[in-house]
ROBA-230600 format. One record per residue: x, y, z of N, C-alpha, C in turn; residue in one letter. Coordinates in pm, whole numbers, plus 50000, padded with zeros to 5 digits. Last residue first. Layout:
XYZXYZXYZA;...
END
This chain:
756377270722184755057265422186754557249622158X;758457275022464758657267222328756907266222318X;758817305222666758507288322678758207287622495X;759677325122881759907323422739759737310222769X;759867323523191758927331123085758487330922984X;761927303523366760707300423248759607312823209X;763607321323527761937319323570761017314423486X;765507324223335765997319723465764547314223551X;766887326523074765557326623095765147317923280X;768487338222795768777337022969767337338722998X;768627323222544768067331922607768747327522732X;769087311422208770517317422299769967324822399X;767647287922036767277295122129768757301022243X;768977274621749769007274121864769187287521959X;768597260021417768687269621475768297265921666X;768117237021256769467241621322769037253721339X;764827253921113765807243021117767097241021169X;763187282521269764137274721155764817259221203X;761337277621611762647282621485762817272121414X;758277294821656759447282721630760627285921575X;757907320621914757957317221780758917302621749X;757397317122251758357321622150757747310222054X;755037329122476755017319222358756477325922300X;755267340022776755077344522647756017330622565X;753077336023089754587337122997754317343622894X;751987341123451752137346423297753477339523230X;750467311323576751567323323575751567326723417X;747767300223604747437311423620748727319923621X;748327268723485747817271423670747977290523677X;747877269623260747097264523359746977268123505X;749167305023165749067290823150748147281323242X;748387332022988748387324123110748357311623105X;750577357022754749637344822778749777345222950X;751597384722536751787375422718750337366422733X;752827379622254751727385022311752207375322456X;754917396121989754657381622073753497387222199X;755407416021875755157407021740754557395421861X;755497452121946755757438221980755227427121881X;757907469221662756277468621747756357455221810X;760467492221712760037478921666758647474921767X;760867523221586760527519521692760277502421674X;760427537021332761627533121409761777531021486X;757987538821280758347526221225759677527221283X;756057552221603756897553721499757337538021418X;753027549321759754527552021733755237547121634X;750357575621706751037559821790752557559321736X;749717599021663749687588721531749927569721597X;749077613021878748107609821776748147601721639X;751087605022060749507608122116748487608521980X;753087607221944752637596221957751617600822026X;754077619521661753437626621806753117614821870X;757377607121531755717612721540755337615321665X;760567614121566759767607321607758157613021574X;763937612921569762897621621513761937610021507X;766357613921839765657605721732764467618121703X;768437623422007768007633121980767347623821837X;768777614722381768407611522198767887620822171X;771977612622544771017623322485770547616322304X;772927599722796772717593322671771977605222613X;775447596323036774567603522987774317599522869X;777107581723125776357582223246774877587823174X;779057549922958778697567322973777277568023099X;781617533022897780677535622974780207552322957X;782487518322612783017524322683781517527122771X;782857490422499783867499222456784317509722586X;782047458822648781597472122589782677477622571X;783767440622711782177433122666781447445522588X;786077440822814786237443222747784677439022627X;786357438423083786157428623042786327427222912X;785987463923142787257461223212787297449523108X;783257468423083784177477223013785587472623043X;782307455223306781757449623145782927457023074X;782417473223514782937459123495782877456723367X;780687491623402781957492823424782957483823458X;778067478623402778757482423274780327483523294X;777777443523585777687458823551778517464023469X;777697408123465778597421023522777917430823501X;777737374223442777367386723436778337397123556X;777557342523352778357355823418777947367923372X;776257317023440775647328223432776857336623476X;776997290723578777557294723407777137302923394X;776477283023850775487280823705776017283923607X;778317298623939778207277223991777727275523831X;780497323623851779147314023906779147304223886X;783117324623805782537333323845780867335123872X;783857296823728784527304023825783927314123879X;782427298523522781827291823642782417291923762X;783927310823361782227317323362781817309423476X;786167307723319785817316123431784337319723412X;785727284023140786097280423306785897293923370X;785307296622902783997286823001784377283423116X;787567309322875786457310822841785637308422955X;788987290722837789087298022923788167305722956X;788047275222623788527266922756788207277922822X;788787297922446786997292822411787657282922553X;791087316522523791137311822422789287305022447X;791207353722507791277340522582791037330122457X;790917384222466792417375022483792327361022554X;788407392522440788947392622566790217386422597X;788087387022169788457399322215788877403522311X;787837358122189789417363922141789447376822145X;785517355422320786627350022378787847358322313X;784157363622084783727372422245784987366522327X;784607344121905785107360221904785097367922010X;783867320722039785087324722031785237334521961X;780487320222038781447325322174783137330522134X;779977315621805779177325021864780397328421962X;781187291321732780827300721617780547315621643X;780337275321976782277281221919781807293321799X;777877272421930778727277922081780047285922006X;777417257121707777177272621686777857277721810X;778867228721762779337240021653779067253421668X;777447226821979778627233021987779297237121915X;774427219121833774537233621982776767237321976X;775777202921692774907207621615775457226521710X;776007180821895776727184921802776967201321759X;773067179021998773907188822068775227190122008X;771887166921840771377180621833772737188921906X;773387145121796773197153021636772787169021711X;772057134122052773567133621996773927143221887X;769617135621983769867143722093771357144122067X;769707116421777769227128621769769477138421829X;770187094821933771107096421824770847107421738X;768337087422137769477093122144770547096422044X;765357107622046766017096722057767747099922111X;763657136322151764187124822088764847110122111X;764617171122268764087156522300763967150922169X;766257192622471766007189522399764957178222355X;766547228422631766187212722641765727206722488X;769517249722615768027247222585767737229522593X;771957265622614771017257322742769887258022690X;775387281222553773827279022490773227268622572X;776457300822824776877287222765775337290522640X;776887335622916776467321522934776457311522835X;776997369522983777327359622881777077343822973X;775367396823026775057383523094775577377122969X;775307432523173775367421623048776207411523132X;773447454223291773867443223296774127436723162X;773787488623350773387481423296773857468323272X;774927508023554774407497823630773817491723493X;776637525923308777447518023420776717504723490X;775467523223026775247528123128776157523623209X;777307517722709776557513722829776507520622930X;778487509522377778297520122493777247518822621X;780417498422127779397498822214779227504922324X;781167492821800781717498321908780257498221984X;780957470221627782197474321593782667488621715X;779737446421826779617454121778780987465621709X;780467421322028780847420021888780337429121797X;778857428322270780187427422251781087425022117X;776327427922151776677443722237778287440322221X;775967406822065775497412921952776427428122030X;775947390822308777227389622212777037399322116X;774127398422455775137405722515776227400422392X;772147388722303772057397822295773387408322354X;772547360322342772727366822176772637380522218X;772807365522710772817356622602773107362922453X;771837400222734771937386222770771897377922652X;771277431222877771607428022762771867414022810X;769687458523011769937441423014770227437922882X;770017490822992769167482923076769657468523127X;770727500022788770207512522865770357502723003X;773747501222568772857491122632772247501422715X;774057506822199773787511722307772877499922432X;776617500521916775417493322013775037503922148X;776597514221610777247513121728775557506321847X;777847503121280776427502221372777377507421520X;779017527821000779257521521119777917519221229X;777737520920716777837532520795777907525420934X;777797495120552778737508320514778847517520677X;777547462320703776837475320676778237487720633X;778457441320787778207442120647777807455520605X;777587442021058779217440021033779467444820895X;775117442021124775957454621127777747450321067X;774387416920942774167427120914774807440720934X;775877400121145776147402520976775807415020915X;773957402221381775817404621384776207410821221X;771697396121263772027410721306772977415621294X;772607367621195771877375721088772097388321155X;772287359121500773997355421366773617370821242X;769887364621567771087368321655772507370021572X;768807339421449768417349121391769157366221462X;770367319621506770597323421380770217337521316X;770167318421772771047321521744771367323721647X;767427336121909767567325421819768947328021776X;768167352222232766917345322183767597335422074X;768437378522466768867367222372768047363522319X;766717394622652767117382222710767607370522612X;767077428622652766727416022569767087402222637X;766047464922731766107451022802765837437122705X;767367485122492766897487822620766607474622759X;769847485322293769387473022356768667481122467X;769767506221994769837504522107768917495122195X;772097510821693770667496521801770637499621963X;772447536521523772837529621668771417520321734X;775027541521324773747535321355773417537021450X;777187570721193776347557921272775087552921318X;777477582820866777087589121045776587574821059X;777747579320615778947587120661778547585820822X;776047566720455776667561720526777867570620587X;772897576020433773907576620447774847570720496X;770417557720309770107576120346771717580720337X;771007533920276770827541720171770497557420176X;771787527820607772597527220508772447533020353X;768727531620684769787540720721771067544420589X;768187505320484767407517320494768507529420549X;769277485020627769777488420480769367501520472X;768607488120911770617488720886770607491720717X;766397481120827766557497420885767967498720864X;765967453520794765907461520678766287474520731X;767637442521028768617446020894767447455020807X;765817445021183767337453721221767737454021097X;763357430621129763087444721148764417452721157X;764737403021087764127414620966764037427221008X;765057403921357765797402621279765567407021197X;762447399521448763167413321485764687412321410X;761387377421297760647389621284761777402621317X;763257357221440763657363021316762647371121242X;764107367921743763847360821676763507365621546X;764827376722056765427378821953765597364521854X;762997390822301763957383122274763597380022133X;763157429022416762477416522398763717402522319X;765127453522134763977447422301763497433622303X;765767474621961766097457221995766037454922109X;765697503921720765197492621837765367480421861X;767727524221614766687509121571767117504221695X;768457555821437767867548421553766867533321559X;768807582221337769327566121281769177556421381X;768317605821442767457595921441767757583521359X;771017603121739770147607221634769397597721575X;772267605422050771837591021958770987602021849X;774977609622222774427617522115773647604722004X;776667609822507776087600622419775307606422276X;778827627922691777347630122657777367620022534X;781547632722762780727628022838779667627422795X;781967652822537781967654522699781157649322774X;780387628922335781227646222335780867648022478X;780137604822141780347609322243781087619722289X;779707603321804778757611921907778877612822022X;781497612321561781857606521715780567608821799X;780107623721310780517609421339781367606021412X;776327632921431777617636421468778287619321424X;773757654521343774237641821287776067644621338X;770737666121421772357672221418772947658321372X;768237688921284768577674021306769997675221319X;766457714421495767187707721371767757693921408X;765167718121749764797729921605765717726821449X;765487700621917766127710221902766507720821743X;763697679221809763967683921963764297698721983X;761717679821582762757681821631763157687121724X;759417658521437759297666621539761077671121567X;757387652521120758517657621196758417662621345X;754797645120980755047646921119756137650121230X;755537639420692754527650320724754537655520907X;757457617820745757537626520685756817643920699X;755327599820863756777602120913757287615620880X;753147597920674753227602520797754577603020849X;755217579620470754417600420431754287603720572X;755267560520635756537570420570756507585020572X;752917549920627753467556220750754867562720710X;752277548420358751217556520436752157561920561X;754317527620361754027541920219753477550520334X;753307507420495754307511220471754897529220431X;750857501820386750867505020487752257512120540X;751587492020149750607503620109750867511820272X;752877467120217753517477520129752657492320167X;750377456920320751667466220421752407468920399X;749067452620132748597457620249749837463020339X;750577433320006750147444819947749257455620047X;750777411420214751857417520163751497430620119X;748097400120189748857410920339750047417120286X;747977395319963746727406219958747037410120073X;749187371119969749427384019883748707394819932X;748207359320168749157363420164749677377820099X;745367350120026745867362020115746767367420196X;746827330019836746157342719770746307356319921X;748167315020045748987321519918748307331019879X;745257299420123746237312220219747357322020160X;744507290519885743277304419919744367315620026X;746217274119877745787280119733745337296919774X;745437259120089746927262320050747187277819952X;743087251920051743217261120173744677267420170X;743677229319848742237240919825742687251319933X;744997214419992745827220519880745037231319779X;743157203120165744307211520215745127221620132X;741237197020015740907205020053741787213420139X;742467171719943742387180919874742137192119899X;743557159020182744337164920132744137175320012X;740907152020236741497161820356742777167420262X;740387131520052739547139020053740087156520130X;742267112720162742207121220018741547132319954X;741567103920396742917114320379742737123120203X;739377092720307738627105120371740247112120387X;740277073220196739057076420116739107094120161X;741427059220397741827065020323741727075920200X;739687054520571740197065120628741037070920506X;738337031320380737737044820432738507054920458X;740877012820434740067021320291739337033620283X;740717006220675741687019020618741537020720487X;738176995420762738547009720823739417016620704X;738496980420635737436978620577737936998120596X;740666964320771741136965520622739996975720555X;739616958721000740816973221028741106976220830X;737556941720932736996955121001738296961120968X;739566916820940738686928720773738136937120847X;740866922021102741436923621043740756924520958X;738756914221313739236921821332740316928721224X;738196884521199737716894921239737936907021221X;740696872521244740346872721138739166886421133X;740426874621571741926882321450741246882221330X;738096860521593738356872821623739486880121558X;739246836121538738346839921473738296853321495X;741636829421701741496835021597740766838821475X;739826832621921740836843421928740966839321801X;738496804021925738016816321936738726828221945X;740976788221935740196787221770739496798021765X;741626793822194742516797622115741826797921933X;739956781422326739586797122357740716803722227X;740026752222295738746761122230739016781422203X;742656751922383742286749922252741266758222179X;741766758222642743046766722584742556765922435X;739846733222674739826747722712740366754022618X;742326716122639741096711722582740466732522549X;744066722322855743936721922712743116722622619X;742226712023018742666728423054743046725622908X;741906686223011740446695423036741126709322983X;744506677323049743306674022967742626682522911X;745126688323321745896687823239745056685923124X;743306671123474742906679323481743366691623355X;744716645623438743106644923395742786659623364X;747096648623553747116644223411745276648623358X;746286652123815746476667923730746436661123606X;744936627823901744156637223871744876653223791X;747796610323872746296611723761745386616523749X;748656623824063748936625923954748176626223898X;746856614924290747086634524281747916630724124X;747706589624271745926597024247746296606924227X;750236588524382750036585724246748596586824197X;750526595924603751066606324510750536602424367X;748786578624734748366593524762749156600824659X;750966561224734749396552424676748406575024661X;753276570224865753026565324761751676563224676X;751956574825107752496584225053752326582424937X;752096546925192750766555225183750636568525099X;754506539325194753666532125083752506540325084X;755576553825383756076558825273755226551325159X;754286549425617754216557125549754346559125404X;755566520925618754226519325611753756533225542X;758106528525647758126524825542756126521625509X;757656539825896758306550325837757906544125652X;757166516626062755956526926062756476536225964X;759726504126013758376500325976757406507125990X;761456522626215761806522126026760296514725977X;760466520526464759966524926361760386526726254X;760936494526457759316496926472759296510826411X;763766496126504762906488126364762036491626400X;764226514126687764506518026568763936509726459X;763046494726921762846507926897762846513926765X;765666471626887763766475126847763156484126837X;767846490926957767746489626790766206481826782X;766906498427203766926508927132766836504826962X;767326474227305766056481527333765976489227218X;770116472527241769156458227152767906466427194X;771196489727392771146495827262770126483927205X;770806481727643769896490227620769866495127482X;771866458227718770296458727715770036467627624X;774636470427652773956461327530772426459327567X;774526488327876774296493427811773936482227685X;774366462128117773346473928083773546481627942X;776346450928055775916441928015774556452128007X;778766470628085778686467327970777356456827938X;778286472428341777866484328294777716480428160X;779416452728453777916446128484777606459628390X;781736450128380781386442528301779706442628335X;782276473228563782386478628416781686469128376X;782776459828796781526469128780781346474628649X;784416444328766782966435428757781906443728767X;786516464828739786256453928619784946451228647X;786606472328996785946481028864786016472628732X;787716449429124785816448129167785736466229062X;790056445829036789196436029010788026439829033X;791286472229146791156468728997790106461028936X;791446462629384790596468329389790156473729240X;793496440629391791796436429415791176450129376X;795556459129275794856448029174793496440629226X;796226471229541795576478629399795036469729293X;797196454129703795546463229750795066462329570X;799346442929552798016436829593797216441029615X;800796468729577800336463129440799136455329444X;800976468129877800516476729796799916474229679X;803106444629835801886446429901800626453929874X;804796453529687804076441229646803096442329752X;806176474829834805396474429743804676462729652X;806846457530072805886469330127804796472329960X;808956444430000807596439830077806846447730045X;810606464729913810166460529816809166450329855X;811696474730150810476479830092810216475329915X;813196451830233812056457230302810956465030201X;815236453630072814166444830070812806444630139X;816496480530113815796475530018814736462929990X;817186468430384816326481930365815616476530278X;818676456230310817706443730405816866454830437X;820946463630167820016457230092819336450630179X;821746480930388820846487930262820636476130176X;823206461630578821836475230547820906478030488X;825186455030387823936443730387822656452430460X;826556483230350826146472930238825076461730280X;827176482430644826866490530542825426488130420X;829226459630642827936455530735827226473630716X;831086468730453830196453130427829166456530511X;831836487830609831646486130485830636475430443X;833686475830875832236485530834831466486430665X;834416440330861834356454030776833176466630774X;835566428431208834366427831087834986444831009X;836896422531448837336423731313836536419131248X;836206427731723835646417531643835916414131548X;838166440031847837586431531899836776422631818X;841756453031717839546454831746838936436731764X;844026446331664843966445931786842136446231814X;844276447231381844356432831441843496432931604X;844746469331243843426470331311843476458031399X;847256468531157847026479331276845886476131339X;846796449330946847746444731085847386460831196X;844986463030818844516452530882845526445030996X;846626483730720846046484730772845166475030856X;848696467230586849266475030684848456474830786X;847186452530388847686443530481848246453630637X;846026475830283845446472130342845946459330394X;848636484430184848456494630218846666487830300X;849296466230011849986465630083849566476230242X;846726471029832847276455929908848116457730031X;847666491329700846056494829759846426479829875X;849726484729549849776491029641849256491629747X;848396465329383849406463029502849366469129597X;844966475929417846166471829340847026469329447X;841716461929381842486469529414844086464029382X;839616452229205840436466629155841466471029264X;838116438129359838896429429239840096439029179X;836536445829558837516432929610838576431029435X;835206458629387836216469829469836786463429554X;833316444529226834096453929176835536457829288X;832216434429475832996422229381833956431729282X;830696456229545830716448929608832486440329498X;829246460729354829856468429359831086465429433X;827556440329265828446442429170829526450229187X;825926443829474826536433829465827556434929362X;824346469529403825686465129560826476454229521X;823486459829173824786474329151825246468229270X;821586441229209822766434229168823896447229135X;819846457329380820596443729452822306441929389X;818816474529235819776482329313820596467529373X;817956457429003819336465629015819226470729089X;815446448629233816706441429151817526446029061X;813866471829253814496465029347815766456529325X;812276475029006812516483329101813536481129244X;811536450628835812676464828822813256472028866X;809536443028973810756430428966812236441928927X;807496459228978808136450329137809306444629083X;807286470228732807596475728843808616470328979X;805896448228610807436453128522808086461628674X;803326450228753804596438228737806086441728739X;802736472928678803166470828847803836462428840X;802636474228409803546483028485803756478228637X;800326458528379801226455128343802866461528388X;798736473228539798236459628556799836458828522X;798286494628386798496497928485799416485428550X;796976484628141798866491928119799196490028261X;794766476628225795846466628174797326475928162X;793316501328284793746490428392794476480328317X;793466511228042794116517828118794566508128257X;791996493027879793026497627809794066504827945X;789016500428027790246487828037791616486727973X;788626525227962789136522428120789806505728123X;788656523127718789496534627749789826524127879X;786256509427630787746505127609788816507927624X;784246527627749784316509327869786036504927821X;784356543927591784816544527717784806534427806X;783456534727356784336533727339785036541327552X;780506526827492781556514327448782916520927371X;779636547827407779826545827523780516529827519X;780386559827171780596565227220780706557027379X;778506537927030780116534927066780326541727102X;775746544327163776676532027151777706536827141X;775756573127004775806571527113776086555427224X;775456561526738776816566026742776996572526946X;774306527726687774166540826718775926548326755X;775616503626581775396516626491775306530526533X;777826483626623776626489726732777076498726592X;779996470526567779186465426518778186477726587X;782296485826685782546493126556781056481626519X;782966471726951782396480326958781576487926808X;784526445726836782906447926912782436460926918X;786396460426747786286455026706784326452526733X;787406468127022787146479126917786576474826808X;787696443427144787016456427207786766463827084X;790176437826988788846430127005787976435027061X;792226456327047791906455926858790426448326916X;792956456727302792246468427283791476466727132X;793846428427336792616430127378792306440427327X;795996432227139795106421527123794306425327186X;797236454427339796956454227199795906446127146X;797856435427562797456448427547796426451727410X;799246419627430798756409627532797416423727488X;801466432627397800756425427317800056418127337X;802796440427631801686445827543801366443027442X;803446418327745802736423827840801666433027728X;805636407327636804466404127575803136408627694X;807606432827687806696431127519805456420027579X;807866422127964807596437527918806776434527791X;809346400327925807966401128006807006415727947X;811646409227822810816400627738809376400327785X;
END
């Protein structure tokens, strides 16, 4: 019972301590007022345990002897009786007849009492010396309340210098307002003016631009007549080139005619012309050099008709000396042409054949090549520009003609247009495949390879007439550009039409 109200005794003090302590604000205060409640919290358990101690510690071992004692006078039995009357008549004869046992037993409880002196004694050191950290805690507790009542003046002086601020602050924020409100004012004010002056100026400016486009209009009308005056006059000398190179035409015929030369003292016309190994080109002979646009287009089909009305029993033959491709429509138009023609076209490559030009060599109804002459198939690659829904339309546009162009060159080679384009990059990074003739012949790009080409064309003297109409004249001229490299201008093209060149060093450039 001592025990409980020992800690409730406990309790009550630790709740009133904590209690005092939880008024102090600073949080370094109760920090230190909560360790003044630790160490007394600890000297009261202590306090209370030594009690509970001295009286616990000693008094059951008293009342077990004693109990034990009264136990083992009360349990014994007849037997145990008879058997200590025996024994007490044997012992009759000892001199003092006392029980070892008993004088045992009062031993150990005059032990025990002994040192239950010893710890009440002890206990006593420890509770004076309990007492003088109490009067040193209570003199610590009376320093630290000096020092937080120091500290909470401290803290009002300055919450009052803080609130003195804050009115100064105040009285300082509210001028700086009413000066931007003021200033705010002015700037409007400003804005206003500069804004009535801007739209005097729009107004302005808008009969000057109304005054302008009457005029300019005055002066398109004027430009358009004189366009449809210059329209009039270029139609007239149109005509007057046309009739000029009819006439011119005529003139170089007759010279053609009048100027025969024959290699071999006659004209031979063969319809196999490869004979032991030997190529046999006669003068059914048309030129296709350079890149391939729709001047040299005209120039193949009218000669494919021309040949074709001399005869059609003996072959054509275009021979590609070096072309780098060019307009795919005007490239489409050749194809047609020899395809359409009576007297079989055969292709000859001497040199480079590329792009439209290696399809024109591989889609010939037969073709023939040097061994080191190159032909170069590749994707269509030209740059475009616009918008994106143009550039979308254009390149549409580019894969319709791709397939239009490539998948015959694909289905002669037994592939399908996929396969196509994967071994072209299989066989370069860039999509440039190319091959020598005898490769080309495996590929199936030419018919057949020859080493030897014998022309036997009929030709003017060219030392005195210049050269022949079966010869194609250049139509494009070599320029310099700004910084001093040569190119050459290609001609525009038609509408959907698209440039098929291998042009690896920009030579050929768009005007």
């Amino acid at each position: 019972m001592s025990q409980w109200i020992t800690s409730a005794c406990v309790l009550k003090t630790f709740g009133t301590i904590l209690a005092i302590c939880m008024r102090f604000k600073s949080f370094t205060n109760i920090m230190c007022q909560f360790q003044i409640l630790i160490r007394f919290v600890f000297i009261a358990v202590l306090l209370a345990g030594s009690k509970v101690t001295g009286q616990s510690e000693l008094e059951p071992l008293v009342v077990e002897a004693s109990k034990g004692a009264d136990a083992g006078d009360a349990d014994q039995s007849p037997e145990k009786e008879s058997s200590s009357d025996a024994t007490s008549k044997g012992t009759e004869g000892s001199k003092d007849g006392t029980d070892p046992k008993e004088e045992a037993r009062k031993a150990e409880v005059k032990a025990l009492n002994g040192e239950r002196e010893l710890i009440q004694a002890r206990m006593s050191l420890r509770a004076e010396k309990f007492k003088e950290e109490i009067a040193a805690l209570k003199e610590e507790k009376e320093l630290l309340a000096l020092e937080n009542s120091l500290a909470r003046e401290r803290l009002s002086q300055e919450l009052a210098e803080l609130k003195a601020e804050n009115e100064r602050l105040s009285v300082k924020m509210d001028a700086l307002n009413k000066e931007i409100s003021l200033a705010g004012l002015e700037s409007k004010k400003a804005l206003t003016e500069e804004l009535a002056a801007l739209k005097l100026e729009e107004e302005r400016l808008i009969l000057s631009n109304s005054i302008l486009a009457k005029k300019m209009e005055g002066e398109l009308t004027g430009l358009r007549l004189e366009d449809t005056r210059l329209k009039l006059k270029r139609t007239t000398l149109d005509i007057e080139v046309a009739e000029l190179q009819a006439k011119l035409s005529m003139k170089e015929k007759g010279d053609l005619v009048d100027n025969i030369v024959y290699r071999d003292g006659e004209t031979m016309y063969l319809q196999e012309p490869f004979v032991d190994g030997v190529l046999h080109v006669s003068d059914r002979r048309i030129a296709l050099n350079g890149p391939i646009w729709s001047g040299l287009a005209d120039y193949v089909s009218e000669r494919v008709n021309f040949f074709n009305n001399e005869s059609v029993e003996y072959p054509i033959f275009l021979v590609i000396d070096s072309s780098p491709g060019g307009s795919v429509m005007s490239g489409y138009k050749i194809l047609k042409s020899m395809h359409g023609s009576m007297a079989p076209v055969f292709v000859v490559v001497k040199s480079y054949a590329a792009s439209m030009a290696a399809s024109i060599a591989t889609l010939a109804e037969r073709s023939y090549s040097y061994p080191n002459a190159v032909i170069l198939h590749h994707q269509i690659s030209w740059g475009v520009s616009g918008n994106l829904t143009q550039q979308r339309e254009f390149l549409e546009e580019a894969e319709e003609w791709w397939r239009r162009v490539a998948r015959p060159v694909a289905e002669k080679m037994d592939l399908t247009l996929d396969e196509f384009i994967a071994l072209m990059y299989d066989k370069n990074s860039d999509g440039d495949w190319r091959e020598f003739g005898d490769r080309a012949q495996e590929l199936k790009w030419i018919d057949q390879v020859v080493d030897r080409i014998w022309e036997m064309s009929v030709d003017k003297n060219p030392d005195q007439f210049g050269r022949s109409i079966i010869f194609a004249e250049g139509a494009l001229e070599e320029s310099l550009d700004e910084e001093g490299k040569p190119f050459m201008a290609l001609p525009r093209l038609e509408p959907f039409d698209f440039y098929y060149l291998y042009n690896p060093d920009e030579y050929y450039r768009l005007r």
